[in-house]
LOTOR-611956 format. One record per residue (C-alpha): residue in three letters; x, y, z. Coordinates in Angstrom, 1 decimal. Layout:
REM LOTOR-611956
(node ALA, (X, Y, Z))
...
This chain:
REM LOTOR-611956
(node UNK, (9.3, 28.4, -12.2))
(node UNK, (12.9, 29.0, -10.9))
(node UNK, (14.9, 31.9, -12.6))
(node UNK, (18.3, 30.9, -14.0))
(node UNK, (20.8, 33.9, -12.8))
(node UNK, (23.1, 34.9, -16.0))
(node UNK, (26.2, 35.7, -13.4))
(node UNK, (25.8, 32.5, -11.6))
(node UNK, (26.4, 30.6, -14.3))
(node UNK, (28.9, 32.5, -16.6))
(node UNK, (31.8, 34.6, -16.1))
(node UNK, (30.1, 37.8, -17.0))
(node UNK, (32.4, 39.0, -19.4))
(node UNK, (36.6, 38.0, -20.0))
(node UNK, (37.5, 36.8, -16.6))
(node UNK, (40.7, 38.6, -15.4))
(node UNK, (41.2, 37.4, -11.9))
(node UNK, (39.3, 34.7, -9.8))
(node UNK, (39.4, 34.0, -6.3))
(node UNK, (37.4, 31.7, -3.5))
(node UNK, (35.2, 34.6, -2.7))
(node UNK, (34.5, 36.6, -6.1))
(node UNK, (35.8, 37.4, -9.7))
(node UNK, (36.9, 40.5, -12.0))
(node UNK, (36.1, 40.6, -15.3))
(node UNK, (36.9, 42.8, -18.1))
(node UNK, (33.7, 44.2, -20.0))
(node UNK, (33.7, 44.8, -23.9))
(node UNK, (31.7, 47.8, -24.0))
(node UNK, (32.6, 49.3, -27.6))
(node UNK, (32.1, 53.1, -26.1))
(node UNK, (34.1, 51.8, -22.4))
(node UNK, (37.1, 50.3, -22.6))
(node UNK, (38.3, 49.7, -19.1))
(node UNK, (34.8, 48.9, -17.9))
(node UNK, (34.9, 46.2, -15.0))
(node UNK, (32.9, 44.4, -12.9))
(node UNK, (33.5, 42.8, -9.5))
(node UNK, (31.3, 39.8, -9.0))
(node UNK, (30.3, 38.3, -5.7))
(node UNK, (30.5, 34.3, -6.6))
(node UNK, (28.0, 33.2, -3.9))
(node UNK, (24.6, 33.9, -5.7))
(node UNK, (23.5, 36.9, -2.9))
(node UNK, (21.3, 40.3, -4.2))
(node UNK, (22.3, 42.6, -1.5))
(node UNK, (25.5, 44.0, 0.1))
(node UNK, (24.0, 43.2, 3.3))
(node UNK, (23.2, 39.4, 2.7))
(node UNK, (27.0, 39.5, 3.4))
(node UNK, (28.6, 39.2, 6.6))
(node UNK, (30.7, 42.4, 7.8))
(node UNK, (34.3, 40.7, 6.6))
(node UNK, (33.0, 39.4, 3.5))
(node UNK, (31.5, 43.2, 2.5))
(node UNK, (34.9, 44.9, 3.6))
(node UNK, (36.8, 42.2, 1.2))
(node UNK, (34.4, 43.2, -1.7))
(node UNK, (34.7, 47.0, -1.5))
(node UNK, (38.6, 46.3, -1.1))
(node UNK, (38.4, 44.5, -4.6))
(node UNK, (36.3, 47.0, -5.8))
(node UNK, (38.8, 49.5, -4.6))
(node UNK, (41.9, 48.1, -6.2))
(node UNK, (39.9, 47.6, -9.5))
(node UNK, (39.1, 50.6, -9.5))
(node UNK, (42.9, 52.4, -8.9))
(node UNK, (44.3, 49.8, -11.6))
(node UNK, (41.7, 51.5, -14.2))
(node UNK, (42.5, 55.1, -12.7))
(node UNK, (46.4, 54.1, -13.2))
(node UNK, (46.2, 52.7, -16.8))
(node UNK, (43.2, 54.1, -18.3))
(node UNK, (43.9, 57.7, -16.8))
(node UNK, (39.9, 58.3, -16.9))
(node UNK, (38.4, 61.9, -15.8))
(node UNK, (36.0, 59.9, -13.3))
(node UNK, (35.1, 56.5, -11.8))
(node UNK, (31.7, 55.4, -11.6))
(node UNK, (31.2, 52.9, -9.7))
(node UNK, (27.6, 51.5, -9.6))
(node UNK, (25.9, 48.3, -8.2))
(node UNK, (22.5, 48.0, -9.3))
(node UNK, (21.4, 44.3, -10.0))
(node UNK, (18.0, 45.5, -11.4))
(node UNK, (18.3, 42.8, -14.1))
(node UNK, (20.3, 40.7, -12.6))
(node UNK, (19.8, 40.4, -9.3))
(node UNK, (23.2, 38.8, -8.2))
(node UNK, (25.4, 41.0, -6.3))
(node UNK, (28.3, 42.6, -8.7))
(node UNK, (30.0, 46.4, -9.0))
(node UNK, (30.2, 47.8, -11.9))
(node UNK, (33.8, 50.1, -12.3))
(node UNK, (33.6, 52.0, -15.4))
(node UNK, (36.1, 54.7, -16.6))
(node UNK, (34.3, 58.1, -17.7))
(node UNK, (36.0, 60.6, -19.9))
(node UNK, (34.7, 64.6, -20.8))
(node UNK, (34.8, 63.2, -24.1))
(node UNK, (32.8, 59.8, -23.6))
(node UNK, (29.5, 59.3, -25.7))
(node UNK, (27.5, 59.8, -22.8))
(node UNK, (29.7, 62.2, -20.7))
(node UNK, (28.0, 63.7, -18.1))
(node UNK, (25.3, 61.8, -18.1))
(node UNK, (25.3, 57.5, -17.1))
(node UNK, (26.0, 55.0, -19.6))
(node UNK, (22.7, 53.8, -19.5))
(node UNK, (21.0, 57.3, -20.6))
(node UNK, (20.2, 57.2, -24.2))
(node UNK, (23.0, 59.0, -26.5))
(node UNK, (23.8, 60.9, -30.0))
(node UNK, (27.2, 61.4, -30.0))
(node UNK, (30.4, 59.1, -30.2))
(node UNK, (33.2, 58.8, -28.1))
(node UNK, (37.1, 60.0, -29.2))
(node UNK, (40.0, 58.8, -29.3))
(node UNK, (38.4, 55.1, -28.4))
(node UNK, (41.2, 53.0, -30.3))
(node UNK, (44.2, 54.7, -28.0))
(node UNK, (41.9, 53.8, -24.9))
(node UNK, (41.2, 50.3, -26.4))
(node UNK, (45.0, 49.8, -26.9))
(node UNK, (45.8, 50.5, -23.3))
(node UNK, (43.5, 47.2, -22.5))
(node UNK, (46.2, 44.6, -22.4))
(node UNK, (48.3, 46.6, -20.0))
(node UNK, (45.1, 46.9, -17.5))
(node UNK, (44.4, 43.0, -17.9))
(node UNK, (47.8, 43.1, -16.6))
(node UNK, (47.7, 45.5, -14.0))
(node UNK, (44.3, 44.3, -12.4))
(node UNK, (45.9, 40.8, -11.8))
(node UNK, (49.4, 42.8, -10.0))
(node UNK, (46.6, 44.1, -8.1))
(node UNK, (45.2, 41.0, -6.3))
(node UNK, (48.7, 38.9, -6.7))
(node UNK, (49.8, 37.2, -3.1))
């Protein structure tokens, strides 16, 4: 039986920027606003199933994702992450992390009993990074 892979055939979330090679898309993560993901188009599992140039131009992505979240969402960390144990389809999560996040210092993906603050002033601040991600990858 052949698997159907979830980021081959949709966006993986509210698609801010597309090119040739690979998307950004905004997540809606009710505890993480400002969490993105850079998604390889080409349906590959691995970094190295790339060839060198394509790799460099996904970390550079990754890279100026991740500065437009520093720049607008003013986050104490980045994480970045690329895990694919789910989904095996090659994809970066960027994802903002404040000393006051639900999780905070632990991942996202550790279980949790307390809320994050102040998430309706970071929520506010998501049209201005829709904004700024695309000013990132504009020709």
């Amino acid at each position: 039986m052949t698997q159907v892979c979830e980021l081959c055939n949709v966006s993986g979330g509210e698609l801010i920027v597309k090119t040739d090679q690979l998307r950004v898309v905004l997540i809606d993560d009710a505890n993480y606003p400002g969490f993105c993901r850079v998604i390889w188009n080409a349906h590959v599992k691995e970094m190295t199933d790339l060839p060198i140039a394509d790799r460099s131009s996904l970390m550079q992505a990754v890279c100026k994702v991740e500065q437009a979240v520093r720049d607008v969402m003013q986050p104490h960390k980045i994480n970045l992450a690329s895990l694919g144990n789910m989904v095996p389809h090659l994809h970066w999560h960027v994802i903002p992390r404040y000393l006051d996040d639900a999780h905070f210092p632990n991942p996202i993906w550790a279980s949790t009993d307390k809320s994050s603050q102040d998430i309706d002033a970071k929520r506010a601040l998501l049209p201005e990074l829709r904004l700024h991600i695309q000013s990132m990858f504009a020709v």
